[in-house]
N, C-alpha and C positions, 0 to 999 in steps of 0.2 A: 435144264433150267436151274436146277438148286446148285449145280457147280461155277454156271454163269452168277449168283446173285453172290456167292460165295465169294471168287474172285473181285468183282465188284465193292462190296463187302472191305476185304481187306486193302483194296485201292486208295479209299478214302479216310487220308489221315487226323485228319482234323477239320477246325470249322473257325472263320474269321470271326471273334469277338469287338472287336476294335479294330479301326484305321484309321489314319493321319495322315493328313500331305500327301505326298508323294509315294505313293506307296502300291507293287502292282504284282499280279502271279501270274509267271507265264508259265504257259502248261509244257509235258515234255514236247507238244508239237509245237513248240517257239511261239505260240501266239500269249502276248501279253492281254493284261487287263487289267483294270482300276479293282484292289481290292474293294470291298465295302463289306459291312459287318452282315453274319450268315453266309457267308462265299465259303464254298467245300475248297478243300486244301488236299489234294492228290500223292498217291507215291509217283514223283519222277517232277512235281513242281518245284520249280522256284521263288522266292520270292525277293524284292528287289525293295529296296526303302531307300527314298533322297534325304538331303544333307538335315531336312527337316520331316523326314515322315517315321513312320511307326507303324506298328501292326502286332496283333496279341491275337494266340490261340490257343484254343481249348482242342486237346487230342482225344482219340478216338480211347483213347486207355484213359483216361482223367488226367493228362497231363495239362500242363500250359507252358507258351513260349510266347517271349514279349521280346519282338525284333528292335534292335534297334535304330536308328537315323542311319544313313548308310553303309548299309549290309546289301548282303547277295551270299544267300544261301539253299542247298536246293535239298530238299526230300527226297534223299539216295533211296531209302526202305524202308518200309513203313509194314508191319504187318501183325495185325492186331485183332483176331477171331472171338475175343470173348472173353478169354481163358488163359492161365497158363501154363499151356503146353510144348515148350521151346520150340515153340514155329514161330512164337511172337519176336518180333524184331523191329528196333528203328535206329536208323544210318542218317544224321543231318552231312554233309557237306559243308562247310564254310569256308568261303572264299576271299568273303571281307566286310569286314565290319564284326560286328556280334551281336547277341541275345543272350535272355536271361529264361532261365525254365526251372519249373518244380516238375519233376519228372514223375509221370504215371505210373501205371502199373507194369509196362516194360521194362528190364533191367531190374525188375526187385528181385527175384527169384534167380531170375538166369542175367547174371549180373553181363556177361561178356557179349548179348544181344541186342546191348545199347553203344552208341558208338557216336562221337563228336570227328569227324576228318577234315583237317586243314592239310594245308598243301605241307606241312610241314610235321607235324604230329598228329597223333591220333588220342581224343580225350574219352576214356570210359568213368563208368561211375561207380561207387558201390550203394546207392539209393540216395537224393541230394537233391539239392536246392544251388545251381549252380550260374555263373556266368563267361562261356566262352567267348572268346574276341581275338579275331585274324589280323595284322598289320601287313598288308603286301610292302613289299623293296619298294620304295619311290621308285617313281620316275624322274630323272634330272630335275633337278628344280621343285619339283613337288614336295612341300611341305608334309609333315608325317608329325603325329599324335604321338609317339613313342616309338623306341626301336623294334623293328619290322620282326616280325616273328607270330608264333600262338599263345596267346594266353587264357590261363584261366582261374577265373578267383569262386569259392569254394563259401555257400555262403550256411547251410547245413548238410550235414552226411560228408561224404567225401569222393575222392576222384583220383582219378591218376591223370597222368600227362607224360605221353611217350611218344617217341622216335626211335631209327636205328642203334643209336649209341647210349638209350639206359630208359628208366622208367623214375618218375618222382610220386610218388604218394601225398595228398594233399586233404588236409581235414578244415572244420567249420574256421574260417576268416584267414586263410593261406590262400595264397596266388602263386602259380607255377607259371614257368616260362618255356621257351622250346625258340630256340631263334631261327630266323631263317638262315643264319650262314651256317654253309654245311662243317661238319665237321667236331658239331657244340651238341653235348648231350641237355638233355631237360635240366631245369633245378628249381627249386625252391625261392621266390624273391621274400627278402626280409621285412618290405611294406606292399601297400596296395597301390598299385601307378596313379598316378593321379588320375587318367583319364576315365578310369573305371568307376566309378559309382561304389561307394564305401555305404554296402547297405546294412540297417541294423536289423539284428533278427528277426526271421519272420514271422508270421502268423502260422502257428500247427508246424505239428511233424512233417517230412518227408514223406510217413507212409505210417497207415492206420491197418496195414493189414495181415495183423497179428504178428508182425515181428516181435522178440523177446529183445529189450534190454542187457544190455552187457550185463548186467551183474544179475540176469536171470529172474527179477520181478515182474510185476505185472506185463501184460502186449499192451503196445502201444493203442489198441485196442479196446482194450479194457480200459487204460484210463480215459480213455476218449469217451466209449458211452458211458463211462461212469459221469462226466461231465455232462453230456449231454442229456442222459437221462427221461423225463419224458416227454419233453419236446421228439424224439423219434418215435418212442413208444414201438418198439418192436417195427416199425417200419422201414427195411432197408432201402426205399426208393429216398427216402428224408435222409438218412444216412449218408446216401453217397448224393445229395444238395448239401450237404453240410460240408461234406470231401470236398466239393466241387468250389462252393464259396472261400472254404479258407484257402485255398491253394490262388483261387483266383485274387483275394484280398492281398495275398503273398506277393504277386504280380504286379496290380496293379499300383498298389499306396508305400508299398511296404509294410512294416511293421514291428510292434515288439513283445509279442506274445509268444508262449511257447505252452501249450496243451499238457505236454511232460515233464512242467516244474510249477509244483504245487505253490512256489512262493509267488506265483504269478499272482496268486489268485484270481482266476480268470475262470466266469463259469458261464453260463448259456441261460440268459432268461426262461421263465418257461412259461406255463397258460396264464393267463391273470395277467403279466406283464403288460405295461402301457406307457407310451410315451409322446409326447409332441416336440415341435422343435422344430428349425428349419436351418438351413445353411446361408451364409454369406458370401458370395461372390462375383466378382467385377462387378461392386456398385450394386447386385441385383438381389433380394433376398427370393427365399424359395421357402416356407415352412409347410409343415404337414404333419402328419400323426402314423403311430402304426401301434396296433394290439394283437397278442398273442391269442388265438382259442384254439378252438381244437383242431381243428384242419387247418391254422394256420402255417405259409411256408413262410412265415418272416424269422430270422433268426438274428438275435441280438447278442453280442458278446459283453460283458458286466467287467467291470473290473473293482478292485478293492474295497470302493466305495461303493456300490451297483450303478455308477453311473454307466452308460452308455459308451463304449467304446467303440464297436463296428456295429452296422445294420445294414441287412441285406435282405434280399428277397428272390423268386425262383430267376429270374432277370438278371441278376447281378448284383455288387453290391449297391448300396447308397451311399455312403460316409463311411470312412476309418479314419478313427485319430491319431494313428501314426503313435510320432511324438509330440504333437502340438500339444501346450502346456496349458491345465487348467486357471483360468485367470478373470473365473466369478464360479462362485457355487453357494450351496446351504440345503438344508436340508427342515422338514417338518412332519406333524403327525397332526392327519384329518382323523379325529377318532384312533382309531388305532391301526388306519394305514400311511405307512412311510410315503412322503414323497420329497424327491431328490432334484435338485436343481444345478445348472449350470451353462458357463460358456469355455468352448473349447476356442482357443487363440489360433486356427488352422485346422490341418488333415486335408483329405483327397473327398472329394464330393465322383460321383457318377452320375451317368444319364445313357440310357443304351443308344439315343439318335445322335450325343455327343462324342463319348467315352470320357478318361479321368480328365479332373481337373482340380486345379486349388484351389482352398476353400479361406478365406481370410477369417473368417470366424463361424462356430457352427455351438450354438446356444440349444439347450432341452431341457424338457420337465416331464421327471418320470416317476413310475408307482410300480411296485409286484400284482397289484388288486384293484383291478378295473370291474368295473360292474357288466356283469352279461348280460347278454340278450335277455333271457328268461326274466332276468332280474327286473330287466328296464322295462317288460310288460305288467309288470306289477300294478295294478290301478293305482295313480296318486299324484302328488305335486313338491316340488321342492325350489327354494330359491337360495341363490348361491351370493350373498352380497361381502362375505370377509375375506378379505383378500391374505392367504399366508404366507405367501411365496411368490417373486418373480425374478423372470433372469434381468439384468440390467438392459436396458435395449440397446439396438443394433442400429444404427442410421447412415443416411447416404452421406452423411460428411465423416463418415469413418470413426464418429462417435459412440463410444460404448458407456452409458452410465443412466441415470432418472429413475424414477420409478414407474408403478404400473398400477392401478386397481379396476376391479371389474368387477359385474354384477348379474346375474344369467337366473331365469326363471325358467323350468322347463315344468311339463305333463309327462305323467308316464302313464304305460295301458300296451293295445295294440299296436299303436303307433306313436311311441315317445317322440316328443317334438319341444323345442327352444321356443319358448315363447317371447320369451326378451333379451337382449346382449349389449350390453353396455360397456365400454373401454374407454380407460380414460390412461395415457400415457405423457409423461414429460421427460421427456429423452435429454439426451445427452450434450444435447446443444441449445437447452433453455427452452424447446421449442411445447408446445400444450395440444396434443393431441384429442379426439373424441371420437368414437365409432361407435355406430347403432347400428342393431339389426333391422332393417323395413320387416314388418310383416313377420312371420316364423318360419320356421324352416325343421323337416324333420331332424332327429337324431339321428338317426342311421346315415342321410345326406351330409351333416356336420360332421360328424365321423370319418366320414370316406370320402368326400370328396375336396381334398387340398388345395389352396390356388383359385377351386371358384369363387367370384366376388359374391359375398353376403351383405358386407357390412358398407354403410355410407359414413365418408371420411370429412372430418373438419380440424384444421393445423392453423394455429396458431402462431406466427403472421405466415403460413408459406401456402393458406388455399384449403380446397377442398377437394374431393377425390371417391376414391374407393377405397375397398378394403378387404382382406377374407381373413376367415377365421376356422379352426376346426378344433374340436377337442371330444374329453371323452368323459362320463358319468363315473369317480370312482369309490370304493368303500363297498364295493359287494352289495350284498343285500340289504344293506344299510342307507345308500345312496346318498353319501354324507358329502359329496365333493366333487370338483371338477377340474378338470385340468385342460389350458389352454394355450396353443400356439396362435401367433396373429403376423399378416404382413398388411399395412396400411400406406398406401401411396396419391400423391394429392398430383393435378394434371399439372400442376406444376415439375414433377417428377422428383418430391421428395419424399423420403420413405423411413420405414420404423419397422424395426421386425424386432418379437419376443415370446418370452412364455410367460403364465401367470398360473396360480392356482389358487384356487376359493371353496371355503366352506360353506 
């Protein structure tokens, strides 16, 4: 029985996070099937994507592959026990099209038991962040994306690219070649073909598991939890969700972070952190909140400013900003805690029942020092009517600018509760907003739960409507402050999303 679970065991190569379109695994007994996200991914499957589908996975070593529109490639060998003990192995097949991978824990050690086969070379790695891509010979008449051959572009770490007649060595933003007509050794091309996807650096190393730096400093390790700190807290199951998220952010958004340059300034929110905000897309806002405590698996990545860069969760990510360019911000001090505002002009929004998508603007308002639990049972009352901060809003006619004020009285005790919510917004298109809370509503509910309607809506000339709201108590023990995200939409279907903050 333990040799049958065993076998079994190393069978299953990974797991469908994503699909699109077209997109389907036929098993090695020929039967096809419609990928969908959680579908097991086998040694001896293929996987097949049309001229418009996709499909991304998470492997059984912590790797990811993000297939692309039409491909066909099959899981020659896959063999992955845990550990590494040179049994572990994986063999992709490609036959056409290609994909993009941050490679797992296979091939780091035993670099020669990773292996990319096309009909025409064979791609290995030396630890990477890579994109292979197959061009078959046309058929008469069939138009072709570039000349027919393997290619492969090299986007961290490095790779080789071989055939019978030589080997090309390739490092971070090099694209090798391997043609299909015989007789042509590999080489180096001096750009990236146009068809390939010219990605900028990504999010994190290759590989956090204790490899040494060429010039013999720190493991790539060490600088990593030193970053990370105690958002893990001695916990390696957090650890490798944190592995899991940036690799996955790698994949899906892209990005331009790099863990192992300090000029990045890039560090990891930690307990106390707190933010709201919500994304923009097709016409639709989405806002909500997320706070860091101690069992928290939300992980936030800060950048120079501590604004908000990536947020994710055990799930996947939420938002990465890519490169989308900051284009509203500012900054304030409730008491003597920071808080930081803005709107990002783009990035990649997620959704685990969608997967990625674009995000036309995605607006936050954040703090290091949110008021905790303990804090908010504190017997007492506070009203929050100066408004010090808000991000510009966000409206269905693609307008970003107005103002915002708000006014929030809350209880604290056993059951902290909003006793009043008042918003008043003038957007960007002249239009005069008003939103009230009916009744009260706890804090812990306003908190956590994003998207439910609380508030009742009135727009001036465009109707009346709904509205939700959430946010969070901040200032510590002090409870000098609040921070608030809003989406307000009238049955007429015009809409306003922002953030605000009040002392």
């Amino acid at each position: 029985m333990v040799a049958v679970m065993q076998q079994a065991h190393a069978a299953q190569a990974g797991t469908v996070i994503f699909a699109n379109g077209e997109a389907q695994i036929i098993g090695a007994d020929g039967k096809a099937r419609n990928a969908a996200r959680g579908d097991i991914v086998n040694e001896g499957d293929t996987l097949v994507t049309g001229q418009a589908g996709a499909m991304q996975l998470r492997m059984a070593d912590d790797g990811f592959i993000a297939v692309r529109p039409d491909t066909r490639m099959t899981v020659q060998n896959f063999n992955w026990n845990g550990k590494e003990d040179g049994s572990e192995r994986s063999v992709m097949s490609l036959v056409r099209g290609g994909f993009r991978t941050i490679t797992g824990v296979i091939g780091k050690r035993n670099k020669e038991n990773y292996l990319v086969r096309t009909p025409v070379a064979t791609i290995g790695i030396r630890g990477t962040d890579h994109e292979p891509h197959y061009i078959a010979p046309p058929a008469p008449g069939e138009p072709v994306i570039g000349e027919p051959g393997a290619y492969n572009k090299v986007n961290v770490g490095s790779t080789f690219i071989a055939n019978a007649l030589g080997t090309v060595e390739l490092g971070p933003n090099e694209t090798g070649f391997a043609s299909a007509i015989p007789g042509k050794p590999p080489l180096r091309l001096s750009s990236v073909p146009g068809f390939m996807r010219n990605a900028p650096t990504p999010i994190g190393p290759p590989d956090l598991r204790g490899l040494r730096d060429d010039d013999g400093g720190p493991t790539r390790r060490e600088i990593f939890m030193d970053r990370v700190g105690d958002w893990i807290d001695g916990d390696e199951q957090r650890a490798r969700l944190v592995r899991m998220l940036l690799r996955y952010a790698v994949i899906v958004s892209g990005g331009e972070f790099d863990l192992n340059n300090p000029a990045s300034n890039l560090s990891v929110a930690q307990r106390g952190y707190a933010a709201v905000g919500g994304l923009y897309a097709f016409g639709v806002p989405n806002s909500g909140g997320t706070a860091i405590g101690p069992n928290s698996n939300t992980l936030v990545l800060l950048g120079g400013q501590n604004n908000p860069l990536f947020i994710a969760d055990a799930s996947g990510f939420r938002y990465a900003r890519g490169v989308a360019p900051l284009i509203d911000s500012g900054s304030a001090l409730i008491g003597a805690t920071p808080v930081n505002w803005g709107i990002y002009g783009g990035g990649t929004g997620f959704k685990p029942e969608t997967g990625a998508f674009p995000v036309q603007a995605f607006h936050f308002m954040s703090t290091p020092n949110v008021t905790s639990i303990a804090d908010l049972q504190v017997p007492g009352s506070a009203s929050f009517s100066t408004t010090v901060g808000f991000t510009k809003s966000i409206n269905n006619l693609g307008a970003i600018g107005g103002t915002a004020s708000l006014s929030v009285s809350l209880t604290f005790g056993a059951i902290p509760t909003v006793t009043a919510y008042t918003l008043n917004v003038l957007d960007g298109s002249g239009r005069s907003w008003v939103a009230n809370m009916p009744g009260t509503q706890t804090l812990l509910s306003f908190a956590s739960a994003p998207g439910t309607p609380n508030l009742v809506v009135s727009c001036t000339p465009c109707g009346v409507g709904v509205g939700s709201a959430t946010g969070f108590v901040i200032g510590g023990a002090a409870r000098n402050g609040l921070i608030s995200s809003y989406d307000l939409k009238t049955f007429s279907n015009a809409t306003v999303s922002g953030s605000v903050a009040v002392k």
